[in-house]
N, C-alpha and C positions, 0 to 999 in steps of 0.2 A: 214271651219265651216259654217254653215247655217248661214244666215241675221236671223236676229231677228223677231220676229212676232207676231203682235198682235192678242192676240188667240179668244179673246172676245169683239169682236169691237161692235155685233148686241146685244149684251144682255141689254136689255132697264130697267132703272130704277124702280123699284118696282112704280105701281101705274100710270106712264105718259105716259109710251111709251119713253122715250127719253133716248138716250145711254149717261150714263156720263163716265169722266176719270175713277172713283172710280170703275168701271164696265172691265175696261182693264186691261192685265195682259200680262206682257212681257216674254218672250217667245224663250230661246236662247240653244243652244245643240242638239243634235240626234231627239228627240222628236218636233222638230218644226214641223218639216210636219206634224207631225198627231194632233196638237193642234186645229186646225179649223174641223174639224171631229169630235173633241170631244168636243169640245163647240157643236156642232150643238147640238150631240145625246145628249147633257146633257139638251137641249131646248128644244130637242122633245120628251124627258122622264118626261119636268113636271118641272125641276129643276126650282126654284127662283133666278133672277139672283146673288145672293150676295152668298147663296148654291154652284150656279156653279163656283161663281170667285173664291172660296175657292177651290174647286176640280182644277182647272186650276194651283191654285198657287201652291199645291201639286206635280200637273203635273209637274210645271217648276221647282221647286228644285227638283225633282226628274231625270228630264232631265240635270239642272244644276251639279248635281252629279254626271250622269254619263258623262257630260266632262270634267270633273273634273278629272275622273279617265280616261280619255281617251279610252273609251268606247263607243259604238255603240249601235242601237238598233239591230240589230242581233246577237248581243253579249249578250246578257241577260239571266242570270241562273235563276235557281230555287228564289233563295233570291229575285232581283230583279223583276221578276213575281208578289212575295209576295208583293213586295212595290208596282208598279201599281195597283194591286188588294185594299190593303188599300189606295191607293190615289182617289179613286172612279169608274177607272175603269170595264168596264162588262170583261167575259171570250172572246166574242168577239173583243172587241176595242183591248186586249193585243195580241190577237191572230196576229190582223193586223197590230199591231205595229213590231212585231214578225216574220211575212209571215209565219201562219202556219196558222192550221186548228185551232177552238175551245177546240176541243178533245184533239189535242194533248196539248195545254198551263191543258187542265182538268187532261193530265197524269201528268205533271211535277207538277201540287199543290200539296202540302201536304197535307196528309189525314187528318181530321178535329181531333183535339188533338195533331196534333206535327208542331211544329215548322221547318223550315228549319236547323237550326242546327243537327235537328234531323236526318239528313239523313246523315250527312259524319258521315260515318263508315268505316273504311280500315280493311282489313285483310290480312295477309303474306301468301304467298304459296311458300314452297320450291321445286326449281327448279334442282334435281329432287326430287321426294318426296324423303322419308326417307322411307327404304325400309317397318318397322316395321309400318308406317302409310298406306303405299300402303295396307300392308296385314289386315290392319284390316277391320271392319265392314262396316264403311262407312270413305271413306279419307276425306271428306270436316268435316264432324262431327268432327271428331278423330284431324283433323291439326286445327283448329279454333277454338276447344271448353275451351282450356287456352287462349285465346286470349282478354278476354274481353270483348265477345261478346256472344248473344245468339243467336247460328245457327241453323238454320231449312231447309229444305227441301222439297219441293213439286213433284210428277211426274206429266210431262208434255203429258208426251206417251211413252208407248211401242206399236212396231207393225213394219210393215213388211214399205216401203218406197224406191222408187229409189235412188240409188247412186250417190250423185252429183260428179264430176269430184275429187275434192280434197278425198274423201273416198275411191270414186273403186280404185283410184291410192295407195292408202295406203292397201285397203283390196287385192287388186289384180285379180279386176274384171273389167269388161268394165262400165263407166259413161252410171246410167239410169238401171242397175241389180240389181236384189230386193237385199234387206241390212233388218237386224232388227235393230231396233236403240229402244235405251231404254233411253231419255232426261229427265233430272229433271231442276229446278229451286232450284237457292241456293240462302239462304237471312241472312243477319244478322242483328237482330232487327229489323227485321222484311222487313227489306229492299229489294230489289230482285241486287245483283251484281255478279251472274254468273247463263250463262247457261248450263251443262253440257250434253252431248250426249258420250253416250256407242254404238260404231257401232259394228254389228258381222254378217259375212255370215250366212245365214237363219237354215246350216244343224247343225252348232257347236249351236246357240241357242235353238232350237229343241231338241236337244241331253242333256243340261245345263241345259234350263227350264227358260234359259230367255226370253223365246220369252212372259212369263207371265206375267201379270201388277203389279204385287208384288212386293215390295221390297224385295232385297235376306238377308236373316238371315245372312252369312257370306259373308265374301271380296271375289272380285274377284279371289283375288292368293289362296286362299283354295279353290274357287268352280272348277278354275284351274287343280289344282294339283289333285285333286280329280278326276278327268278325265281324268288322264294322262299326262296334258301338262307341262312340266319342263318350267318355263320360260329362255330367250334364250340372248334377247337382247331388247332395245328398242329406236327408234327414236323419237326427242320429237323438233317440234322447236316453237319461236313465233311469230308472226305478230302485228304489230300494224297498225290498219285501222280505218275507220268509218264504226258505225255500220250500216247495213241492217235496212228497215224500220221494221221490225216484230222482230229484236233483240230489236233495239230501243223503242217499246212499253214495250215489255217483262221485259225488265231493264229499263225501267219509265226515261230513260237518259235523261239531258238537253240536247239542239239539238247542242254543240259541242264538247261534252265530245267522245275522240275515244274508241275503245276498243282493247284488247288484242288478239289476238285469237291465242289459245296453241291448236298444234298439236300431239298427241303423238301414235306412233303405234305400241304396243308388238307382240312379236316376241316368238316363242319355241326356245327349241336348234335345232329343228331342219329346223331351220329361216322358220316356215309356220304362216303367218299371223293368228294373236289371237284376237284381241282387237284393235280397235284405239277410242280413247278419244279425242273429242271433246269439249274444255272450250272458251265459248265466253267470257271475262271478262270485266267488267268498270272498264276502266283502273286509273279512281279517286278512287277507292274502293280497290285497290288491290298494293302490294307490292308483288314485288318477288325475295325471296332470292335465289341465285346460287351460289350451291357450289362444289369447284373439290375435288372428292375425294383424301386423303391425298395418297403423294406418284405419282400421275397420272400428276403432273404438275409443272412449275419452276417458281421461280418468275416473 
């Protein structure tokens, strides 16, 4: 545990110049090191000292609380952000307290009208889908819209893009061969907790009319069949990892949350690579039910 520290020793009495007790503020938990950093800037923004001893003592039951709960300052979510921020705090000072940028503590705030409660939203995904959700219109729509949640959808891109290692091996082309990839952004209430990517070799999208920026009127397994392809089989596994910085903005994640990452790659009957689906997940946002079909398993 950090020695104790007096965070406001120079702050002088209204009026004399002269630092008294009344003026200190003790100073114990995670947050000691940055207390003398933040008296300063609260001296050199103008604060009056009794102003700043008040922001300070903020600081320290705030600090006080998180060893309380045996917490860290790198350990701090979204909620706690919020409480620095109401303790007096700039977007800077938490950033440092934090070791991150500005911007990034400006993704994890909550947007002005909700609360941090407002963001835990969980949604279930069945692993594997249900065949009658794959086929329909849109499977995130179709599988979350009884869930008590209001789902939406954004495209992120369609277009043509090299193959990173984990896709050409799925599609069955060399890492770095153009791929179309068709990525959305899935949010509930508004939230953003997955990112979806549709990979397909360049001639089958061409031929489908995905290679369009439109969302398609019907499901994949009709736009499918409708072209001939029986579906066959399909491989589907998941990972859990930390996310990518550029997932990380995209899902506004605090900086320890991991994510999910579900692989899945159809197949015809006549096992020629169809489709692989790409889902990043927040994995605080997500449940996932798996289940063996009946008959296929033993106790």
């Amino acid at each position: 545990m950090p020695p104790p520290a007096i965070a406001s020793s120079w702050f002088p009495r209204e009026g004399d110049g002269m630092a008294t007790p009344s003026s200190r503020v003790l100073m114990t938990g995670p947050l000691t090191p940055f207390a003398d950093h933040y008296a300063f800037e609260l001296s050199e923004r103008g604060y009056t000292a009794r102003t700043a001893v008040n922001q300070l003592r903020q600081l320290g039951r705030l600090s006080h609380w998180l060893e309380a709960g045996g917490l860290g300052a790198t350990e701090l979510r979204r909620e706690t952000i919020a409480e620095l921020r109401a303790a007096g705090l700039t977007r800077a000072q938490v950033a440092e307290v934090l070791g991150v940028s500005p911007g990034r503590i400006s993704q994890l705030e909550p947007s002005p009208g909700t609360s941090p409660k407002d963001t835990h939203v969980v949604v279930e995904r069945a692993i594997p889908t249900e065949p009658g959700i794959r086929a329909s219109w849109s499977l995130y729509l179709s599988e979350t819209e009884h869930q008590g949640v209001t789902p939406s959808r954004q495209m992120l891109k369609v277009g043509h893009e090299p193959a990173a290692a984990h896709i050409a091996a799925r599609l069955g082309v060399a890492e770095g061969d153009d791929v179309v990839v068709r990525r959305k952004l899935m949010s509930a209430n508004g939230i953003p907790i997955r990112i979806s990517g549709s990979y397909f070799l360049p001639a089958f999208a061409e031929e489908t009319g995905l290679d369009q920026a439109d969302f398609i009127e019907e499901g994949y397994q009709v736009l499918f069949e409708r072209h001939g392809r029986r579906f066959g089989h399909a491989v589907e596994t998941l990972t859990g990892r930390m996310p990518t910085p550029d997932e990380a903005h995209t899902l506004q994640l605090a900086a320890d949350v991991p994510v999910v990452h579900v692989l899945r790659t159809s197949y015809d009957v006549n096992k020629e690579h169809i489709h692989t689906l790409e889902s990043v997940c927040a994995a605080d946002k997500h449940v996932f039910r798996i289940r063996q079909p009946d008959g296929t398993d033993a106790f």
